[in-house]
N, C-alpha and C positions, 0 to 999 in steps of 0.2 A: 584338633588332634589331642590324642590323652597326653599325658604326663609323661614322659622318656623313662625308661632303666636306661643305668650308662655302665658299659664294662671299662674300666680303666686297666693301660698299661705305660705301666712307668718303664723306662728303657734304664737298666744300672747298667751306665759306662764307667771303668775306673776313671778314677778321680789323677791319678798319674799319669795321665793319656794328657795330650795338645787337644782340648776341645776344639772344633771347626762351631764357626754361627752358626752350621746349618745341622749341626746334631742333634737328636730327637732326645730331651729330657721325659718328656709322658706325651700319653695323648689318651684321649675320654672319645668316646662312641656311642650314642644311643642306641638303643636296641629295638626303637621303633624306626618302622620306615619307611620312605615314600615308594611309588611304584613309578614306573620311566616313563617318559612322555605325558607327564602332568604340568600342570603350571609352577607346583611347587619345586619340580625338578628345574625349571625353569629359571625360573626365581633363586634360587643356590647358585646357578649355573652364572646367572649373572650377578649376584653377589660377590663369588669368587671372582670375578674379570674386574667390578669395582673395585674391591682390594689391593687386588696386584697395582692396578691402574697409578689409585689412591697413593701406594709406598711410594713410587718413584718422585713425590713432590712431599710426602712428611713421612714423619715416622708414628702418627697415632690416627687412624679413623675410623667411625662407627658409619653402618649403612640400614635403613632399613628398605627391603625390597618386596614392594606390594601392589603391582600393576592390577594384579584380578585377584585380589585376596590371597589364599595362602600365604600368609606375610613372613619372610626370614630375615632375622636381624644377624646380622654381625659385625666383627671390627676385629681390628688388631694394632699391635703394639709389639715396634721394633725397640731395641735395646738404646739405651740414651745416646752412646759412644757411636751407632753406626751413621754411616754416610747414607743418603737418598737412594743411592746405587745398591748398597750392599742389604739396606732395607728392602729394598723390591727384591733382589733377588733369595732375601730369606723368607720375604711373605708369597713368594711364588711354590720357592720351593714345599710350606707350608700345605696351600692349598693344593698344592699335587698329591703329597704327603696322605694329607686326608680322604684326597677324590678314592687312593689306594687302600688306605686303611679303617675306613668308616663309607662304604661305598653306599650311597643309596640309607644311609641313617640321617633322620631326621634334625639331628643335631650333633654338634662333633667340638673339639678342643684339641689345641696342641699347641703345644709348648716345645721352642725348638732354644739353641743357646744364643742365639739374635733374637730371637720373636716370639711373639704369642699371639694365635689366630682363634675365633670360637665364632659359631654361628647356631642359631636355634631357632624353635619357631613361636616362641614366647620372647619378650621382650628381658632382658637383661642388663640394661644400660643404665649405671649408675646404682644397680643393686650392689649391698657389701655382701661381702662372700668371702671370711676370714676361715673356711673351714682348710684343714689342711689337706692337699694334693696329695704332695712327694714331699720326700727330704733323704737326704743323704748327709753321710757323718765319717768320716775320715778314722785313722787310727788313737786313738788317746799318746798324749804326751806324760798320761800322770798329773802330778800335781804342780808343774812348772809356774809361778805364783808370777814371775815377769810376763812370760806370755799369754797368760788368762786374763792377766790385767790388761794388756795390751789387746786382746779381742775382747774385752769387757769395752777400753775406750775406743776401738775403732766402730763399735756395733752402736755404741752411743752418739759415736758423732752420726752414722749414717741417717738415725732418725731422727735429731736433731735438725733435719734441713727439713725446718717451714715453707708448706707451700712447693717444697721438690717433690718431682716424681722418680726423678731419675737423680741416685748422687753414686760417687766411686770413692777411696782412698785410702790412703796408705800410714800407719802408725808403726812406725818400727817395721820388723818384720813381715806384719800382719796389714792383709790387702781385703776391703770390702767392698760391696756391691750391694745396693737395693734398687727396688724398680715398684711403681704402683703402673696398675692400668690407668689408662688417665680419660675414663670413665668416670672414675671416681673425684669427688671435690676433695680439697684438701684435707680436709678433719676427715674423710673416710680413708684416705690416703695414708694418712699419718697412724690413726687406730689400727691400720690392717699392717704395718710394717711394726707396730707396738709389740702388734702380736707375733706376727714372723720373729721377732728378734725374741720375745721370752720365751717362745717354743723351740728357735732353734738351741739356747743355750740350755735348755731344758732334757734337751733330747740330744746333744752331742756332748753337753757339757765338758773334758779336756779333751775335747778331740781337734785336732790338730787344723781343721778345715770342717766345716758345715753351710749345704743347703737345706733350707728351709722355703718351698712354694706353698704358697694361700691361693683361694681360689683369684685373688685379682692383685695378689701382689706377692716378689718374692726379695728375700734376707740374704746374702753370701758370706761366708769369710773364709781364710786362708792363711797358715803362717808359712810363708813363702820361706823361711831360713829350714825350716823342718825336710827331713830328707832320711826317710827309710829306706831306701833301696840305691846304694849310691848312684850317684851321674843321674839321677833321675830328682828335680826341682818339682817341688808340690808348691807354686805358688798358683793363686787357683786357675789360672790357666793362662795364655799369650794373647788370649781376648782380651781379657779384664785389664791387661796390661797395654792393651789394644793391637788390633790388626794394621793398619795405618799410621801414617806421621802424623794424621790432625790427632790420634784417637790418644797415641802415645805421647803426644805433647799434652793433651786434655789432661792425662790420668795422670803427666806427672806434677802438671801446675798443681790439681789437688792436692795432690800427694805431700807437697812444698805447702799449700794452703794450711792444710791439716796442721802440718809443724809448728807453722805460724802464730795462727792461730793458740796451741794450746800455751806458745811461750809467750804470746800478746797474755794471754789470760793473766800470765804470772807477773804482769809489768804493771806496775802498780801508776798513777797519774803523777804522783810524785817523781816517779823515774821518769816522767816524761815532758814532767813541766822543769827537768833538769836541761833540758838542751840549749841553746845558744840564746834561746829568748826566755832569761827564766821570769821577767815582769809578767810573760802574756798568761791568761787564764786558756788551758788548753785542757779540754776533754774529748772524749773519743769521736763524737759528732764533729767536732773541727778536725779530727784527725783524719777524718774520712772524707769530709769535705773537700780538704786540701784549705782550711783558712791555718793550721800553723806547717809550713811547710817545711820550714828549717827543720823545724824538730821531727817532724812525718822523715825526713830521709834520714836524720840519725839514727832516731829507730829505728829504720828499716835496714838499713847497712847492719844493725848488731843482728835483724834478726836471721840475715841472709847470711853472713858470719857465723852463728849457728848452725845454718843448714847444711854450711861449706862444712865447719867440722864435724857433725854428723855423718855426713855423704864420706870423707873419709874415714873414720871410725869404721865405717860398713865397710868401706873397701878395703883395709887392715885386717876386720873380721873375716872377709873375704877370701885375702891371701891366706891369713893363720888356717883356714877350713883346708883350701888348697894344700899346701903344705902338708895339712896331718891326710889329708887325703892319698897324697903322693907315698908318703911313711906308710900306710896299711897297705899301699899296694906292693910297696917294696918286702915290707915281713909275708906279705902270705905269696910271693915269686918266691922268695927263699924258703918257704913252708915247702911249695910243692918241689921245688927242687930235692929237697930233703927227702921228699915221700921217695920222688920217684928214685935216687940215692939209694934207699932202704930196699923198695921193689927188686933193681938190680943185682942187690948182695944175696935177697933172698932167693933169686933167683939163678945166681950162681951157686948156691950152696946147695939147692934141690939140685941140681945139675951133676953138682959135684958125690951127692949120698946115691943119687943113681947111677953113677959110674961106679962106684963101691958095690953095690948091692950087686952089680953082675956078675963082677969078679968072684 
């Protein structure tokens, strides 16, 4: 078959909206096509049954399907946080997605907010494909120098995880997401989320929240404290934060790791060859091991002691937001009270120059 044209349509959903998994961020369409009752039709036909099949026991598989030539390859890739369950049912709904929207095209993609599904009649597996998709970019905060910094370090740690394809977390305010297809080996994985991250900061730069999709891998962030439209939280959405108690307890151990982590960075071996055994020679390989254990729990208590006072600091911040939030609504009730006030005077006083004028 020749070479595809592909029409793409990216779906812009506000970004202030509760994403559902199964929301259609883009999808790609060839514009060459098969004709019905061929084997190639066939071939897709069972491709797509593999896949579905496939989710309900992982969440990444590739298939290639070539009983009598015409050969289609595909695979997909559920989100790292979802369940076996909620995976099938977003690579289901995918493949329906597409049977609808690329009917009878030779090759197709779509990207849903669970999942990513792609089938073609060339081989694609394990090709890097760093070209950009979609992306989306939130409103600018200007030049807020604490929260830039703060999606400066949450986009670093994201790529940061060697050998991850799937990482999530939380720095402050600010909540992140990457994902590779896992197609890809690690060093192709890691190059293609390099790029995701200096494109998206390239291309959103102060904006408050950006997506960034690669052709096999995509970048998130979000500063969940930002809030342009009251009573409406732009944190990047109750997925990321997860749909489920495995998904929410996942994202918040991160979230605590991430912390950890940047204030392990700051603790020097001296602070740590301080604890109850200062004879022992202790470095972070024994720390990790569990050979200095005395010291492993003292540390660990100050640094779970920081998390505690962080977590409330937020909750403080929390109330104080609350609070001036309550106050704006109380000035603009008495704003409009006022109006309508004035309304009524004016309107007795028209009332009153038209009883004059008759006379």
């Amino acid at each position: 078959m020749k070479q595809a044209f592909y029409l793409s349509f990216p779906l812009i959903i506000p970004f202030l909206s509760v994403f559902a998994k199964e929301s259609i961020v883009y999808f790609e369409c060839s514009q060459l096509y098969y004709t019905s009752t061929t084997t190639y039709e066939s071939n897709v036909n069972s491709l797509f049954t593999s896949l579905v099949s496939s989710a309900s026991v992982s969440n990444f598989n590739k298939f290639e399907i070539s009983p009598q030539n015409d050969v289609v390859y595909g695979l997909f890739q559920c989100r790292g946080d979802l369940s076996f369950l909620e995976c099938k049912d977003c690579v289901e709904n995918s493949v329906n997605q597409l049977k609808e929207t690329c009917p009878k095209s030779t090759s197709g993609t779509i990207q849903l907010e669970g999942c990513f599904v792609k089938y073609d009649n060339t081989s694609f597996f394990g090709v890097v494909d760093n070209m950009k998709v979609f992306m989306r970019c939130g409103p600018s905060i200007g030049y807020n120098s604490n929260i830039l910094t703060q999606i400066d370090d949450a986009l670093t740690y994201l790529v940061g995880g060697t050998g991850q394809y799937f990482r999530v977390g939380v720095l402050g305010s600010v909540q992140g997401m990457m994902q590779c297809v896992q197609d890809l080996n690690a060093s192709d994985c890691e190059d293609c989320v390099l790029e995701a991250r200096g494109r998206v900061r390239s291309e959103c730069q102060t904006s408050t929240w950006g997506d960034m999709y690669l052709g096999k891998c995509y970048i998130r962030y979000a500063d969940g404290s930002f809030r342009p439209i009251k009573g409406i939280d732009v944190n990047i959405n109750d997925d990321l934060r997860g749909g489920t108690k495995k998904g929410k307890n996942v994202k918040q151990v991160f979230g605590i790791v991430v912390m950890i982590n940047r204030t392990m960075s700051r603790t020097t071996l001296a602070e740590l060859q301080s604890c109850r055994r200062p004879t022992a020679t202790i470095d972070r390989t024994q720390l990790r091991s569990g050979a200095a254990g005395d010291c492993r729990r003292v540390t660990v208590k100050k640094e779970v002691t920081i998390v505690r006072q962080r977590a409330e600091e937020a909750v403080e911040a929390a109330k104080q937001e609350a609070k001036e939030a309550k106050r704006e609504a109380r000035v603009a009730r008495e704003e409009s009270e006022l109006h309508k006030s004035q309304i009524e005077t004016l309107s007795r006083q028209r009332d009153w120059y038209k009883s004059m004028s008759t006379r």
